[in-house]
N, CA, C and O atoms as CSV, one atom per row, in Angstrom:
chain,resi,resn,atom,element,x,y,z
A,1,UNK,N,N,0.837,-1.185,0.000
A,1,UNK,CA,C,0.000,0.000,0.000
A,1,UNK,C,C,0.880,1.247,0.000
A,1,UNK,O,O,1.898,1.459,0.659
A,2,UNK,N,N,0.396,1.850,-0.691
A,2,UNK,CA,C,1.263,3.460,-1.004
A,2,UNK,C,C,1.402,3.957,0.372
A,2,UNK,O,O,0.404,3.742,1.059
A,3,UNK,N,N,2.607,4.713,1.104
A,3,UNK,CA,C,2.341,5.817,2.318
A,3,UNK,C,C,1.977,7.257,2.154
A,3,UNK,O,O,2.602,7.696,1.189
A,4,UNK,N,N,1.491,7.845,2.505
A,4,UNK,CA,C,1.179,9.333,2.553
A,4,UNK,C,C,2.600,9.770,3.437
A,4,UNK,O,O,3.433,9.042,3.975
A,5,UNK,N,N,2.512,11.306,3.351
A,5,UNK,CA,C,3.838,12.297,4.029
A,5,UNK,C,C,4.221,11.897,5.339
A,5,UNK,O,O,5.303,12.102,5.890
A,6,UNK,N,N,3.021,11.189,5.868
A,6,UNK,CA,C,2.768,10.926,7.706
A,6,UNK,C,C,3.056,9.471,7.425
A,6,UNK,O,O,2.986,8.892,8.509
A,7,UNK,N,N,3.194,9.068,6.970
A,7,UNK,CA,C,3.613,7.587,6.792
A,7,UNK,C,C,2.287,6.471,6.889
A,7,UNK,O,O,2.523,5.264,6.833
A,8,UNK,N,N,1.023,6.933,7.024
A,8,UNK,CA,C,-0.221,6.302,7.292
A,8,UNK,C,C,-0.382,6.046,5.725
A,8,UNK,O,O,0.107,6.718,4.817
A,9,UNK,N,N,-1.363,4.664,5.610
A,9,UNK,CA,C,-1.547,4.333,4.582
A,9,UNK,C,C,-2.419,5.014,3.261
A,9,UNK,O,O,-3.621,5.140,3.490
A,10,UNK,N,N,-2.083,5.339,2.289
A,10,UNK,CA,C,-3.053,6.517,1.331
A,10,UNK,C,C,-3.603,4.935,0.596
A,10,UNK,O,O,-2.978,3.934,0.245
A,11,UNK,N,N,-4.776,5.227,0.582
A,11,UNK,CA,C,-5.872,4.054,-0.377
A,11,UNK,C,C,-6.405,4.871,-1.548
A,11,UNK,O,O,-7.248,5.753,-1.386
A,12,UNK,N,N,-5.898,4.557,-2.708
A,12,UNK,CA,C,-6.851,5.850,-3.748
A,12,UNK,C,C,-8.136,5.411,-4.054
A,12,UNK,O,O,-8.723,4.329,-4.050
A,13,UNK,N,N,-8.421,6.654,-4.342
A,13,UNK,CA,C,-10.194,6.791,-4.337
A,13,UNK,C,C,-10.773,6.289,-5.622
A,13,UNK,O,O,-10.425,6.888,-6.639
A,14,UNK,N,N,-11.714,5.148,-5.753
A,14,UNK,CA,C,-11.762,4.722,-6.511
A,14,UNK,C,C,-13.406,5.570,-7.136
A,14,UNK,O,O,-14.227,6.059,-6.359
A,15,UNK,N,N,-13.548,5.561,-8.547
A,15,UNK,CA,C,-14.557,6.506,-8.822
A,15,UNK,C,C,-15.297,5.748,-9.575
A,15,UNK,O,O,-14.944,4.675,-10.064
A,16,UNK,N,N,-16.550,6.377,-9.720
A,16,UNK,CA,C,-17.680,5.918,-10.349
A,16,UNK,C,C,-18.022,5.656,-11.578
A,16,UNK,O,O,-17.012,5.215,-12.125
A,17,UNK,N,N,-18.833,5.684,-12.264
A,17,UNK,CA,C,-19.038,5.608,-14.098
A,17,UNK,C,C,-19.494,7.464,-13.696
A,17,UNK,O,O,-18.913,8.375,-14.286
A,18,UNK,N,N,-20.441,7.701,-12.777
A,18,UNK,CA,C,-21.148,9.437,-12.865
A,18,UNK,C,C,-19.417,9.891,-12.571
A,18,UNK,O,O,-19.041,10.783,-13.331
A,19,UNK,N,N,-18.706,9.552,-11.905
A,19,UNK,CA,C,-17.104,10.424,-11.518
A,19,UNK,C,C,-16.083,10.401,-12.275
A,19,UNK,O,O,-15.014,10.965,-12.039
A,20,UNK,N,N,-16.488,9.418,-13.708
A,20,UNK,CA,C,-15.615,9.421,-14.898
A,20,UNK,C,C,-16.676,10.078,-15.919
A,20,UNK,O,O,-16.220,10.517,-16.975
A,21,UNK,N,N,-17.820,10.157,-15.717
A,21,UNK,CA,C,-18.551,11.100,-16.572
A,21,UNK,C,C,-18.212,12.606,-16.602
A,21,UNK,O,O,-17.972,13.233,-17.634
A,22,UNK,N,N,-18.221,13.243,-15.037
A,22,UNK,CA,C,-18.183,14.403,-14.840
A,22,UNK,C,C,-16.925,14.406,-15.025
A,22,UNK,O,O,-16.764,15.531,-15.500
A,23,UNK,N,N,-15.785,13.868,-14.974
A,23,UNK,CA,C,-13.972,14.363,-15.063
A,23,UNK,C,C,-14.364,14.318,-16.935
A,23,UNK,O,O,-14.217,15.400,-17.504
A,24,UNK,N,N,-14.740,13.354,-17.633
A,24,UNK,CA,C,-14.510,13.861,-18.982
A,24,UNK,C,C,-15.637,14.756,-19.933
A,24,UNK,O,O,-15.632,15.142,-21.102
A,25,UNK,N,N,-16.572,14.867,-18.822
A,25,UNK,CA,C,-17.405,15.848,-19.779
A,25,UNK,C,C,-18.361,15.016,-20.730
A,25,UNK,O,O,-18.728,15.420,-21.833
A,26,UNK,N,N,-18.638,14.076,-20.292
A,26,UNK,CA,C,-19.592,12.816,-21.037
A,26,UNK,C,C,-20.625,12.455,-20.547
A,26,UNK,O,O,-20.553,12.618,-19.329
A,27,UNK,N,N,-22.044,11.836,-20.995
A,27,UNK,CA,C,-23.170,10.995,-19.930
A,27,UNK,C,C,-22.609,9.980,-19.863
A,27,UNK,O,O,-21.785,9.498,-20.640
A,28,UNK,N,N,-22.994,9.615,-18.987
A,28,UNK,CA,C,-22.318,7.738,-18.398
A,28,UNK,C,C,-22.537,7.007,-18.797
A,28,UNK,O,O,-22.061,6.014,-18.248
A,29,UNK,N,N,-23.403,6.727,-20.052
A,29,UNK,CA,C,-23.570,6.100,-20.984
A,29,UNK,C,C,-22.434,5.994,-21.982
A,29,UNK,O,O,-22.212,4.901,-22.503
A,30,UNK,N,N,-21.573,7.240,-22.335
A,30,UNK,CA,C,-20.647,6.986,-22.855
A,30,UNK,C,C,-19.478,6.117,-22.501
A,30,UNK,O,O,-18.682,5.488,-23.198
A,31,UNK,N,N,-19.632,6.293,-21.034
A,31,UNK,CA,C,-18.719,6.025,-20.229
A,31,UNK,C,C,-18.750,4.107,-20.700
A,31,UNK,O,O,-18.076,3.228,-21.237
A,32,UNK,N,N,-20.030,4.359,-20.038
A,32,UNK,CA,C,-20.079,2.313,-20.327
A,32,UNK,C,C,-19.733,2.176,-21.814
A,32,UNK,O,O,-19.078,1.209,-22.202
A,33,UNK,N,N,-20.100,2.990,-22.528
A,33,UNK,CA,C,-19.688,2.593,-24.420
A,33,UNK,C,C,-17.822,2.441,-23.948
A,33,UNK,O,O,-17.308,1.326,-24.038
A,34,UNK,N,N,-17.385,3.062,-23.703
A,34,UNK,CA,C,-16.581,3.236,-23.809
A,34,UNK,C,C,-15.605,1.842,-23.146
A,34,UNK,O,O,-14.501,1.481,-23.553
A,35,UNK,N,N,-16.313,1.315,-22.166
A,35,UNK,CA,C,-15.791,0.318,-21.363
A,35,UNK,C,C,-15.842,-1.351,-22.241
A,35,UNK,O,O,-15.081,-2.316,-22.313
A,36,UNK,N,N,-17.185,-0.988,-22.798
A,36,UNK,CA,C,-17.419,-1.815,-23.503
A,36,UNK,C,C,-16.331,-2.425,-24.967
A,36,UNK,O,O,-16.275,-3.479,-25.600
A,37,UNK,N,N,-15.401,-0.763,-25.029
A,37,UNK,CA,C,-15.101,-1.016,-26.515
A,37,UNK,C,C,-14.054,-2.117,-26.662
A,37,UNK,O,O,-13.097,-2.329,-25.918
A,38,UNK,N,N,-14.353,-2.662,-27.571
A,38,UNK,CA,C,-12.886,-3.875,-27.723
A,38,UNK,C,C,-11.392,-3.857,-28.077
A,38,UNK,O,O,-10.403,-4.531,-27.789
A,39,UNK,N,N,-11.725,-2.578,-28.972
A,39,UNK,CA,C,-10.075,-2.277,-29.522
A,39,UNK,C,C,-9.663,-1.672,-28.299
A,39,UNK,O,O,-8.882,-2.518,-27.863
A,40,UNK,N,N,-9.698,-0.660,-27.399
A,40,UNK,CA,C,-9.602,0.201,-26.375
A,40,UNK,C,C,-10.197,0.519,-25.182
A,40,UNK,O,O,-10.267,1.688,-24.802
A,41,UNK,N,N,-10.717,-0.581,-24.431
A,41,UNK,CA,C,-11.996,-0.606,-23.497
A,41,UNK,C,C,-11.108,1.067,-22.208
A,41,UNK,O,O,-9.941,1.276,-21.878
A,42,UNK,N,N,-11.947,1.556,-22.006
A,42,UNK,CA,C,-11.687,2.159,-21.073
A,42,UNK,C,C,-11.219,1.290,-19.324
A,42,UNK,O,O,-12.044,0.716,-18.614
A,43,UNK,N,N,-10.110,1.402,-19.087
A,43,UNK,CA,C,-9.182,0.945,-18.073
A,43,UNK,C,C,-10.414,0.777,-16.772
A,43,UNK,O,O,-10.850,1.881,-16.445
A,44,UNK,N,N,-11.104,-0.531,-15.903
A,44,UNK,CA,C,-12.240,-0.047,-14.990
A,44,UNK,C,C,-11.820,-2.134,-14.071
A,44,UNK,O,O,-11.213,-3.134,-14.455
A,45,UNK,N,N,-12.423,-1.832,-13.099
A,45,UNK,CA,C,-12.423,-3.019,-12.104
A,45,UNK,C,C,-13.871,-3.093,-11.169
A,45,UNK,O,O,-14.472,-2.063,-10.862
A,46,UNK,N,N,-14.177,-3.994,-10.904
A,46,UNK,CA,C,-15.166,-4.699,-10.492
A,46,UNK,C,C,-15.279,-4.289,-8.997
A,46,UNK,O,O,-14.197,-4.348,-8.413
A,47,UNK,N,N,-16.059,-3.992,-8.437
A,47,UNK,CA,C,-15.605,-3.869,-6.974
A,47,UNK,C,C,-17.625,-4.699,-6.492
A,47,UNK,O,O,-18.676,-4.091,-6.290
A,48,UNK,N,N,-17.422,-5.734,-6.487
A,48,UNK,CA,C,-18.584,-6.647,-6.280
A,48,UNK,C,C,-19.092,-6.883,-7.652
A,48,UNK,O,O,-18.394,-7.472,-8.478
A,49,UNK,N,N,-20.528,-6.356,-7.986
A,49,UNK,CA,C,-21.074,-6.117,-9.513
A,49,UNK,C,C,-21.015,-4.522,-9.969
A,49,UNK,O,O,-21.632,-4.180,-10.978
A,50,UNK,N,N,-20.049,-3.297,-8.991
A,50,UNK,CA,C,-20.056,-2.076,-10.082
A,50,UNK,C,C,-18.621,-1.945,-9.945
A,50,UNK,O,O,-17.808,-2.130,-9.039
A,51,UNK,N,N,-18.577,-1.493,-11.372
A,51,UNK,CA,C,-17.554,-0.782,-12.260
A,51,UNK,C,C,-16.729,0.260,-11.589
A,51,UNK,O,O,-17.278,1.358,-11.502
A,52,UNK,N,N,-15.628,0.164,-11.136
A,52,UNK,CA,C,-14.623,1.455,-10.785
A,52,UNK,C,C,-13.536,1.857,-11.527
A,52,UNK,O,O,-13.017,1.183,-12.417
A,53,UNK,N,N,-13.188,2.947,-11.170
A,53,UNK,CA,C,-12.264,3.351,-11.910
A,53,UNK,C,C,-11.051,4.060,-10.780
A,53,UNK,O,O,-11.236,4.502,-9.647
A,54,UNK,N,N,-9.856,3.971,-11.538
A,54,UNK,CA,C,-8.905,5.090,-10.929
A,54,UNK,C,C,-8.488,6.278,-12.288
A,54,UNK,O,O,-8.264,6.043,-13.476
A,55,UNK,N,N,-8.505,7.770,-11.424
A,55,UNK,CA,C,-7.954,8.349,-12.103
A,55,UNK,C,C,-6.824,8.571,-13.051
A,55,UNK,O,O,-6.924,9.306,-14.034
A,56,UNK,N,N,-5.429,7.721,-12.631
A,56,UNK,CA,C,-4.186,7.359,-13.405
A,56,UNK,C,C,-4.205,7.166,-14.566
A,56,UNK,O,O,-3.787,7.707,-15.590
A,57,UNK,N,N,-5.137,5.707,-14.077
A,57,UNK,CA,C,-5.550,4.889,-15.144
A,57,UNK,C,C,-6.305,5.445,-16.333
A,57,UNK,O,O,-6.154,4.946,-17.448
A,58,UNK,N,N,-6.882,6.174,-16.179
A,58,UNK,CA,C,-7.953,6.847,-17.304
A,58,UNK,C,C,-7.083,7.918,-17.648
A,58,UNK,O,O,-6.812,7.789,-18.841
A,59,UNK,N,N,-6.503,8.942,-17.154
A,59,UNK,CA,C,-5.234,9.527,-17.667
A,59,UNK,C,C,-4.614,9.239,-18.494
A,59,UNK,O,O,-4.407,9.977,-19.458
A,60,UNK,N,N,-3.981,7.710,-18.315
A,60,UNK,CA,C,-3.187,7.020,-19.019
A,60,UNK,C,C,-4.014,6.503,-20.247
A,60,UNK,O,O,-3.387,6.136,-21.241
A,61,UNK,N,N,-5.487,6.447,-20.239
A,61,UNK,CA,C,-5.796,5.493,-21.050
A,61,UNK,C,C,-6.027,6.831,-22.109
A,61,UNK,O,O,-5.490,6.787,-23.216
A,62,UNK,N,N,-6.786,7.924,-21.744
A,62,UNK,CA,C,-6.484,9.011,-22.835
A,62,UNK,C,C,-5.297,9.709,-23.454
A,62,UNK,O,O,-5.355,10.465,-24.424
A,63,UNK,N,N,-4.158,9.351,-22.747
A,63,UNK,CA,C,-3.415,9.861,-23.411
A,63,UNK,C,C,-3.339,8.856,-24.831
A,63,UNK,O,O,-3.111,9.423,-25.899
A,64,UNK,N,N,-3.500,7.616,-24.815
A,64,UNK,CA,C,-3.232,6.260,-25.638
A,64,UNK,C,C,-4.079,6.752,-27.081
A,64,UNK,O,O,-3.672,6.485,-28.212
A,65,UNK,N,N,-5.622,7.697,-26.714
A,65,UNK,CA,C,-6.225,7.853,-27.805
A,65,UNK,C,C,-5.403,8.702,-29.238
A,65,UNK,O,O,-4.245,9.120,-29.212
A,66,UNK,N,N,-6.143,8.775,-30.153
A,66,UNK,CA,C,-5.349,8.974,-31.618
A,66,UNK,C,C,-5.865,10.885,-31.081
A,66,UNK,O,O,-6.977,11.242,-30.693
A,67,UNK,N,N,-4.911,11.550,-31.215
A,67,UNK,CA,C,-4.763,13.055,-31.071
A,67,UNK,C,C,-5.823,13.499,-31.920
A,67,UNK,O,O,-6.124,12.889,-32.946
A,68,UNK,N,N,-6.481,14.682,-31.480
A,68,UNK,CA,C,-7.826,15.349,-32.100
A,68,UNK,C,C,-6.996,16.195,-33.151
A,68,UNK,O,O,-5.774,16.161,-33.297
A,69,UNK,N,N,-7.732,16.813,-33.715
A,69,UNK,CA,C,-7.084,17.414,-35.165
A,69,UNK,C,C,-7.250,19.058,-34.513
A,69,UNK,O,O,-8.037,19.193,-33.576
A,70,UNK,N,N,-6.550,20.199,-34.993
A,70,UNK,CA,C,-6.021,20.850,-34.851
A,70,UNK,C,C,-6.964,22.210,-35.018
A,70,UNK,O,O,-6.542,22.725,-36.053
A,71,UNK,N,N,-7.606,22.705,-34.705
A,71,UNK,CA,C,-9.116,23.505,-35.787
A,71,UNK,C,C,-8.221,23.857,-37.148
A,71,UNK,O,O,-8.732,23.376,-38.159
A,72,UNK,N,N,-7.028,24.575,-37.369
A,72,UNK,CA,C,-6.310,25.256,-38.174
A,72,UNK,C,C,-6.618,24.199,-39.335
A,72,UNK,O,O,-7.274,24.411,-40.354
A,73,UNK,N,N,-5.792,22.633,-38.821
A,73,UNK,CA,C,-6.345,22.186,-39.778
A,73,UNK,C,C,-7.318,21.140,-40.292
A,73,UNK,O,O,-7.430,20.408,-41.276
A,74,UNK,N,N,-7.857,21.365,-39.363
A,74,UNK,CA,C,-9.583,20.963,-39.860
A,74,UNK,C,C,-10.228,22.061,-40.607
A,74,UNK,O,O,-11.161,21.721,-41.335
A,75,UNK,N,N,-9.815,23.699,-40.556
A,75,UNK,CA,C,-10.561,24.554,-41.473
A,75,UNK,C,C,-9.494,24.014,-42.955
A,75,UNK,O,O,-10.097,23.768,-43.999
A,76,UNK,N,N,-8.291,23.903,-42.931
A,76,UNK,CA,C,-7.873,23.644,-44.304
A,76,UNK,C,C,-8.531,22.582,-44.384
A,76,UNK,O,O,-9.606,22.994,-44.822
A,77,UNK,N,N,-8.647,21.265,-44.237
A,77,UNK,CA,C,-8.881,20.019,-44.865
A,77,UNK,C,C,-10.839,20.131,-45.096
A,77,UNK,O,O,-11.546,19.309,-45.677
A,78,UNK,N,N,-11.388,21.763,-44.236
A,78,UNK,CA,C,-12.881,21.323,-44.618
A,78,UNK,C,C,-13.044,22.288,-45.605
A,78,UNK,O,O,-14.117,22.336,-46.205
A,79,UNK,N,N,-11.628,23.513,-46.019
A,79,UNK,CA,C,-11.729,24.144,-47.577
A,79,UNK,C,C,-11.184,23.219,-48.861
A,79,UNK,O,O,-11.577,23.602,-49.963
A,80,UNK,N,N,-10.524,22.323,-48.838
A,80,UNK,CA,C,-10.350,21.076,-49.458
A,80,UNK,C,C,-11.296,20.574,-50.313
A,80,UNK,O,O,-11.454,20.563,-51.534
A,81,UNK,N,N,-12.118,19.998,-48.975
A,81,UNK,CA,C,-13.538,19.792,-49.275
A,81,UNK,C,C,-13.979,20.156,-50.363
A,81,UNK,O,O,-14.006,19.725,-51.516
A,82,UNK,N,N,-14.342,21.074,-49.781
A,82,UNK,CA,C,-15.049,22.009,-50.657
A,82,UNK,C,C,-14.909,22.885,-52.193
A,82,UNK,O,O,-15.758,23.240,-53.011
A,83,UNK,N,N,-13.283,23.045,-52.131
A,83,UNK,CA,C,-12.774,22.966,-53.211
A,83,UNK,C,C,-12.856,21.826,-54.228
A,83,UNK,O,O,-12.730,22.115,-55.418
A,84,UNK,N,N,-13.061,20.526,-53.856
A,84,UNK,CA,C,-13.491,19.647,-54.576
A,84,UNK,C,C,-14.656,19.670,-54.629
A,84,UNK,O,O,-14.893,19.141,-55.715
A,85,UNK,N,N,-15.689,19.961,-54.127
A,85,UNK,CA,C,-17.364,19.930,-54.802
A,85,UNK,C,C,-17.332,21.411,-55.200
A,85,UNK,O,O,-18.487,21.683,-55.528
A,86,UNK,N,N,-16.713,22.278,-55.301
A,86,UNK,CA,C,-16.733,23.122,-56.612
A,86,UNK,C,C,-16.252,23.482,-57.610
A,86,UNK,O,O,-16.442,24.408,-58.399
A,87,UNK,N,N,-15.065,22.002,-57.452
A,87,UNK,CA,C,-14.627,21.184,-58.741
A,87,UNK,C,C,-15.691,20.623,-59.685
A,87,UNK,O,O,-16.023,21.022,-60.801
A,88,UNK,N,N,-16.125,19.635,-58.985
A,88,UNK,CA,C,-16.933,18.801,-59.193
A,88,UNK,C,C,-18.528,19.630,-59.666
A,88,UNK,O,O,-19.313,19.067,-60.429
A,89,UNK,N,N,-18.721,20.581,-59.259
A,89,UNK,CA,C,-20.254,21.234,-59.362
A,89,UNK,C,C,-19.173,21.734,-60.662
A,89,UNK,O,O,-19.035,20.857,-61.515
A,90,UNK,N,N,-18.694,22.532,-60.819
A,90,UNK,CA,C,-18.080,22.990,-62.410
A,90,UNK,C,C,-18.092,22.636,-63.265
A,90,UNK,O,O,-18.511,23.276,-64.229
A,91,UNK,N,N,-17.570,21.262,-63.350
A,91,UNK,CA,C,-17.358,20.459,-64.659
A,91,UNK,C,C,-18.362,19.464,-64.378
A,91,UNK,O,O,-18.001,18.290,-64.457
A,92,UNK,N,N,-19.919,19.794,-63.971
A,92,UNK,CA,C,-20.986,18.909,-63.835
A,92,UNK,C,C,-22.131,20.596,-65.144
A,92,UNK,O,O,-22.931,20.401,-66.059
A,93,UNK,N,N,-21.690,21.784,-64.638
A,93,UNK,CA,C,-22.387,22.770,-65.161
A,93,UNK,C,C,-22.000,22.699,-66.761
A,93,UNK,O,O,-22.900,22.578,-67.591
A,94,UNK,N,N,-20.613,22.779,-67.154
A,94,UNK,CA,C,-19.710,22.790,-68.190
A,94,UNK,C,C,-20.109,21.588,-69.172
A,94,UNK,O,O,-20.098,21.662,-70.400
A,95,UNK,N,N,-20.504,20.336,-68.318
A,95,UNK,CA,C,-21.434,18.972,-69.136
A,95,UNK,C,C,-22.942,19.562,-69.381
A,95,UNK,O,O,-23.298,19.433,-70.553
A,96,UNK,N,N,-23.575,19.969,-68.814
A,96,UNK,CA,C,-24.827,20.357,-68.910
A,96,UNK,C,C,-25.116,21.453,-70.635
A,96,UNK,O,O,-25.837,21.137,-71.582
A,97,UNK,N,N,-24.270,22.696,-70.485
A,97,UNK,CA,C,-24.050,23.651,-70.929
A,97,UNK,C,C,-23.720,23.002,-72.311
A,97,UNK,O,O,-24.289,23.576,-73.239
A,98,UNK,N,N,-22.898,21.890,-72.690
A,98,UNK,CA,C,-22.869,21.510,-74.141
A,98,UNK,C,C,-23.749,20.554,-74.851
A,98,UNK,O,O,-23.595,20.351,-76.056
Protein backbone atom coordinates (compact mmCIF):
# COMPACT_ATOMS: atom_id res chain seq x y z
CA UNK A 1 0.00 0.00 0.00
CA UNK A 2 1.26 3.46 -1.00
CA UNK A 3 2.34 5.82 2.32
CA UNK A 4 1.18 9.33 2.55
CA UNK A 5 3.84 12.30 4.03
CA UNK A 6 2.77 10.93 7.71
CA UNK A 7 3.61 7.59 6.79
CA UNK A 8 -0.22 6.30 7.29
CA UNK A 9 -1.55 4.33 4.58
CA UNK A 10 -3.05 6.52 1.33
CA UNK A 11 -5.87 4.05 -0.38
CA UNK A 12 -6.85 5.85 -3.75
CA UNK A 13 -10.19 6.79 -4.34
CA UNK A 14 -11.76 4.72 -6.51
CA UNK A 15 -14.56 6.51 -8.82
CA UNK A 16 -17.68 5.92 -10.35
CA UNK A 17 -19.04 5.61 -14.10
CA UNK A 18 -21.15 9.44 -12.86
CA UNK A 19 -17.10 10.42 -11.52
CA UNK A 20 -15.62 9.42 -14.90
CA UNK A 21 -18.55 11.10 -16.57
CA UNK A 22 -18.18 14.40 -14.84
CA UNK A 23 -13.97 14.36 -15.06
CA UNK A 24 -14.51 13.86 -18.98
CA UNK A 25 -17.40 15.85 -19.78
CA UNK A 26 -19.59 12.82 -21.04
CA UNK A 27 -23.17 11.00 -19.93
CA UNK A 28 -22.32 7.74 -18.40
CA UNK A 29 -23.57 6.10 -20.98
CA UNK A 30 -20.65 6.99 -22.85
CA UNK A 31 -18.72 6.02 -20.23
CA UNK A 32 -20.08 2.31 -20.33
CA UNK A 33 -19.69 2.59 -24.42
CA UNK A 34 -16.58 3.24 -23.81
CA UNK A 35 -15.79 0.32 -21.36
CA UNK A 36 -17.42 -1.82 -23.50
CA UNK A 37 -15.10 -1.02 -26.52
CA UNK A 38 -12.89 -3.88 -27.72
CA UNK A 39 -10.08 -2.28 -29.52
CA UNK A 40 -9.60 0.20 -26.38
CA UNK A 41 -12.00 -0.61 -23.50
CA UNK A 42 -11.69 2.16 -21.07
CA UNK A 43 -9.18 0.94 -18.07
CA UNK A 44 -12.24 -0.05 -14.99
CA UNK A 45 -12.42 -3.02 -12.10
CA UNK A 46 -15.17 -4.70 -10.49
CA UNK A 47 -15.61 -3.87 -6.97
CA UNK A 48 -18.58 -6.65 -6.28
CA UNK A 49 -21.07 -6.12 -9.51
CA UNK A 50 -20.06 -2.08 -10.08
CA UNK A 51 -17.55 -0.78 -12.26
CA UNK A 52 -14.62 1.45 -10.78
CA UNK A 53 -12.26 3.35 -11.91
CA UNK A 54 -8.90 5.09 -10.93
CA UNK A 55 -7.95 8.35 -12.10
CA UNK A 56 -4.19 7.36 -13.40
CA UNK A 57 -5.55 4.89 -15.14
CA UNK A 58 -7.95 6.85 -17.30
CA UNK A 59 -5.23 9.53 -17.67
CA UNK A 60 -3.19 7.02 -19.02
CA UNK A 61 -5.80 5.49 -21.05
CA UNK A 62 -6.48 9.01 -22.83
CA UNK A 63 -3.42 9.86 -23.41
CA UNK A 64 -3.23 6.26 -25.64
CA UNK A 65 -6.23 7.85 -27.81
CA UNK A 66 -5.35 8.97 -31.62
CA UNK A 67 -4.76 13.06 -31.07
CA UNK A 68 -7.83 15.35 -32.10
CA UNK A 69 -7.08 17.41 -35.17
CA UNK A 70 -6.02 20.85 -34.85
CA UNK A 71 -9.12 23.51 -35.79
CA UNK A 72 -6.31 25.26 -38.17
CA UNK A 73 -6.35 22.19 -39.78
CA UNK A 74 -9.58 20.96 -39.86
CA UNK A 75 -10.56 24.55 -41.47
CA UNK A 76 -7.87 23.64 -44.30
CA UNK A 77 -8.88 20.02 -44.87
CA UNK A 78 -12.88 21.32 -44.62
CA UNK A 79 -11.73 24.14 -47.58
CA UNK A 80 -10.35 21.08 -49.46
CA UNK A 81 -13.54 19.79 -49.28
CA UNK A 82 -15.05 22.01 -50.66
CA UNK A 83 -12.77 22.97 -53.21
CA UNK A 84 -13.49 19.65 -54.58
CA UNK A 85 -17.36 19.93 -54.80
CA UNK A 86 -16.73 23.12 -56.61
CA UNK A 87 -14.63 21.18 -58.74
CA UNK A 88 -16.93 18.80 -59.19
CA UNK A 89 -20.25 21.23 -59.36
CA UNK A 90 -18.08 22.99 -62.41
CA UNK A 91 -17.36 20.46 -64.66
CA UNK A 92 -20.99 18.91 -63.83
CA UNK A 93 -22.39 22.77 -65.16
CA UNK A 94 -19.71 22.79 -68.19
CA UNK A 95 -21.43 18.97 -69.14
CA UNK A 96 -24.83 20.36 -68.91
CA UNK A 97 -24.05 23.65 -70.93
CA UNK A 98 -22.87 21.51 -74.14
Amino acid sequence: MPTGADGEEVIEKLWTKKDVATYLSVDPSTVRRWMRDSRNPLPHRYVGRHPRFVKQEIDAWIATLRPTIEVPEAMGQARLGLSWIEERVEAARAVLRH
